[in-house]
N, C-alpha and C positions, 0 to 999 in steps of 0.2 A: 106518665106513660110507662108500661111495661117493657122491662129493657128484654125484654122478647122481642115487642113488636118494635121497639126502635131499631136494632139489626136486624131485621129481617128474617127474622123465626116465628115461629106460631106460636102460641100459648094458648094452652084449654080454654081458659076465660074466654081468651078476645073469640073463639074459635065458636064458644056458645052464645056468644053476646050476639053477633053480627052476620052468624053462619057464613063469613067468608070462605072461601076455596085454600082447600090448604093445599103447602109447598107442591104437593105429590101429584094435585089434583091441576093447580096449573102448572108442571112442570110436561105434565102429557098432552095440556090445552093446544096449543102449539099445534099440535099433530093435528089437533081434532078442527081445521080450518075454514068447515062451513058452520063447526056448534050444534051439531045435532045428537053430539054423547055419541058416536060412531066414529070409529077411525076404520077407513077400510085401504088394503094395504097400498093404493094411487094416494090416497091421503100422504101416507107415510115418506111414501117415494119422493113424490116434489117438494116435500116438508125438508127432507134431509139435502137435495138437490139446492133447495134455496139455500144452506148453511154453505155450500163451498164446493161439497164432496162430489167426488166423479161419479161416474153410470154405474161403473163397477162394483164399486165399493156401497153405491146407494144402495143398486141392486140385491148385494149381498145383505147388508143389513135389515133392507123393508122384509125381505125373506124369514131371517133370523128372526125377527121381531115377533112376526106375525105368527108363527110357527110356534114359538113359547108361551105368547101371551095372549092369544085368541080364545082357546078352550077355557083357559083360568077365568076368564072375565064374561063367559057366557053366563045368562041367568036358566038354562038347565043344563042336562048333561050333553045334550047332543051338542058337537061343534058345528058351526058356523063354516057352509061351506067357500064363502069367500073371506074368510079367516079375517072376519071384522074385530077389531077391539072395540069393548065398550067401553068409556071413560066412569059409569057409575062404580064399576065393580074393580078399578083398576087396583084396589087397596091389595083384593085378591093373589095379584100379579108379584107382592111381596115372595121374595126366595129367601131357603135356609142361610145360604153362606151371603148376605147382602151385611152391606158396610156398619146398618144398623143406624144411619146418619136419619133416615126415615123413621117414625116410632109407628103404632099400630092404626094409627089414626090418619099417616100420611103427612104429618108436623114434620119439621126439620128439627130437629135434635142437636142443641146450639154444644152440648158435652160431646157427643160423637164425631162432629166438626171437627172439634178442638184436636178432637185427640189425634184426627188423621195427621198433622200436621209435628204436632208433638211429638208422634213415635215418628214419620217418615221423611220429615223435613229436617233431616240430620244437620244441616249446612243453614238451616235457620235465613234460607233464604225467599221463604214465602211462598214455594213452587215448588211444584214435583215432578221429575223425570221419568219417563218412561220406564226406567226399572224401577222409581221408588213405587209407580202406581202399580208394578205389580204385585211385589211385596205386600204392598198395601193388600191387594183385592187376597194373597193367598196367608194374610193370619186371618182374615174372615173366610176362612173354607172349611168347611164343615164335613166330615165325613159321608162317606153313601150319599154324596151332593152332584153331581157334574152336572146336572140341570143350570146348578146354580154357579158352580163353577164357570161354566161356558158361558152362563149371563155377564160376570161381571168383567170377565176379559172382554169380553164382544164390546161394554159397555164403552168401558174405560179406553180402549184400544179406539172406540172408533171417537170419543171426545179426546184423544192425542193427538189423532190424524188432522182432527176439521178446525180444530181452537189452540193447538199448541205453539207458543212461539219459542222463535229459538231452540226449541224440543223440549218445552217446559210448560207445565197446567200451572197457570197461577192459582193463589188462592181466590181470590177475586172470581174468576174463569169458573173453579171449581163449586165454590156457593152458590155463582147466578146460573149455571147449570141442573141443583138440586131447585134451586127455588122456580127455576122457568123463564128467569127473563134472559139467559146469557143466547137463546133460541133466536128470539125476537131482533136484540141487537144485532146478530151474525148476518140475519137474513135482511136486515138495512145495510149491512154491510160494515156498520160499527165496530165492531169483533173479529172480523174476521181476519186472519193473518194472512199478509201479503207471501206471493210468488217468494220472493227475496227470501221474506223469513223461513216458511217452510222448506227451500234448498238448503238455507243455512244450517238446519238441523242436520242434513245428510253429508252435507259437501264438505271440502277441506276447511278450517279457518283461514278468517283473513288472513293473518299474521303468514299462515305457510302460504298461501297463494303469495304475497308480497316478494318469502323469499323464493320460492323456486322465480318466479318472472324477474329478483334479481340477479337468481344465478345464470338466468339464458341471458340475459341483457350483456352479463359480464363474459359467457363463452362466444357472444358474438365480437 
């Protein structure tokens, strides 16, 4: 077996042998819920609603989404006036300043992976923080870009909010997200991070909760 396909990357070969769905292709599948290669933006909405995320923030995104990647993915010029995405053309959708973890073909790119982690996992702890992602997204920023610039914060910002635990993207988190299944688990509820965790990122530590609720115990 190709140590492509055994982790969970594409390889040209396997990709010509079997005409599978590459990483990029089910990673949009998800969204496209009835499979008709249409994603229109109700699609999108309950798709991201299923992951966790509030009205708000769903709201904002199915917006954003739809707004960027609708005209790119049309098969003429005119847009689509209920801003449907089409899933054939999604390769299209490809932006200047993007991570590069995708190749032209919509494969996952097992060298480009690597490297996320290499340059921004300073602490070599398998996970990335909300400032390493951004770092991250801003050495792939590309001049005369903000299209693509705004893509990849939009991206990344919104897989912190709905998968992050503790306030950390595992690696794990971040692979099954390029390849599409981290989607599927979320919305069984496999993935998803509890109440608890999510506060936990914003709130005080245990450790200081412990001592202030020592120190009132002791001025009582």
């Amino acid at each position: 077996m190709d140590i492509s396909e055994s982790q969970g990357y594409d390889s040209s070969d396997s990709l010509k042998k079997d005409q599978r769905p590459s990483a990029l292709d089910k990673h949009v599948e998800f969204f496209d819920r009835d499979g008709d290669g249409v994603i229109a933006p109700w699609d999108t909405f309950f798709a991201i609603r299923s992951l966790g995320s509030n009205i708000i923030v769903t709201a904002i995104a199915t917006i954003v989404l739809h707004v960027l990647f609708s005209w790119v993915t049309q098969d003429g010029w005119l847009p689509s006036p209920f801003f449907y995405i089409y899933v054939k053309n999604i390769r299209r959708g490809k932006y200047g300043s993007d991570s590069g973890v995708y190749d032209e073909e919509g494969r996952l790119a097992k060298n480009k992976f690597e490297e996320i982690f290499q340059k921004f996992d300073t602490e070599k702890k398998g996970a990335l923080t909300l400032t390493q992602c951004y770092h991250w997204t801003e050495s792939s920023r590309r001049m005369l870009d903000p299209v693509g610039w705004a893509i990849a914060k939009i991206k990344f910002g919104l897989l912190w909010l709905i998968a992050s635990r503790n306030g950390l993207v595992t690696r794990e988190t971040l692979e099954s997200m390029y390849d599409g299944t981290l989607f599927e688990k979320m919305a069984a509820g496999d993935a998803r991070p509890s109440y608890a965790e999510i506060t936990r990122s914003y709130g005080p530590q245990e450790s200081q909760v412990r001592h202030r609720n020592g120190a009132a115990q002791n001025d009582q």
